[in-house]
N, C-alpha and C positions, 0 to 999 in steps of 0.2 A: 511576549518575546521569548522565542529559543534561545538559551546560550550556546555555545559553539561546545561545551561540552555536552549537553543534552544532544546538539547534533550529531558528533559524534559516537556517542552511547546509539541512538538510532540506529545511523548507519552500521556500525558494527553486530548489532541484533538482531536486527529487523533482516534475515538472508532469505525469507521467503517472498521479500518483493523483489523485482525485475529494475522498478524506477522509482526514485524516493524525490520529494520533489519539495521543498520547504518556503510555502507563501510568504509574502510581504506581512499577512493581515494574519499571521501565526497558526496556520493551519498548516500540515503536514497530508500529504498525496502521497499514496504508495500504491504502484502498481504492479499488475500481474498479469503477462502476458500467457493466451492458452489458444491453443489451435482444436484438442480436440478437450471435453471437458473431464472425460475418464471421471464420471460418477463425481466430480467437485463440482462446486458452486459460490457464488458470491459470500453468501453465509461461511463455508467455509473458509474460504482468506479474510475473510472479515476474524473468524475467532482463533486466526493463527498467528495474527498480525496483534492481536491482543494476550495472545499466552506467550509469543517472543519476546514483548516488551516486557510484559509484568515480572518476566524470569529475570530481567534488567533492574526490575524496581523502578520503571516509567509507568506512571498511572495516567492513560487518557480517556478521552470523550470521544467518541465516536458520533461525527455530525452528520455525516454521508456513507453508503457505501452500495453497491451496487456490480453491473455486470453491460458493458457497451459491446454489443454483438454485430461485427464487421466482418465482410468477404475477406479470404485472405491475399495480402498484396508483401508478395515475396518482397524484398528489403527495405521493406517501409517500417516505421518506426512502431512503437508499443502502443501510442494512442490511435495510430490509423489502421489497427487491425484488431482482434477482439482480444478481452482483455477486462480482468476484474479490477475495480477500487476502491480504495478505504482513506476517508480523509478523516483528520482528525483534530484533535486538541492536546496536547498534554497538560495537565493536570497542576 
């Protein structure tokens, strides 16, 4: 279980995600929307989304992370167009 201070700390560190998204079953989703990928990668939000936190003093687990590549659909939301994620644990 997240405290609502832990969530908070999240929220306020974590500025390299687009959507932070806090499971029932205590896993955390953050994501990153991108259209074009400018030399980044899944990898790389994966180890930015780890050096934001750690500079908070949140230590997590990283159980997922990855990269969902979709056509672009002008005002459709973060998960229906492409877009990296990092789901995770804290510690």
């Amino acid at each position: 279980m997240i405290t609502p201070e832990i969530k908070k700390l999240i929220k306020e560190n974590l500025y390299s995600a687009d959507k932070i998204t806090f499971k029932s079953d205590g896993t955390v989703e953050a994501l990153r929307s991108f259209y074009y990928r400018m030399g980044k990668s899944a990898e790389d939000f994966e180890k930015d989304v780890k050096e934001e936190l750690s500079k908070a003093d949140i230590k997590i687990q990283v159980i997922k992370s990855g990269e969902e590549f979709r056509p672009f659909r002008g005002g459709a939301g973060i998960r229906k167009n492409s877009h990296w994620y990092v789901i995770f644990r804290v510690k």
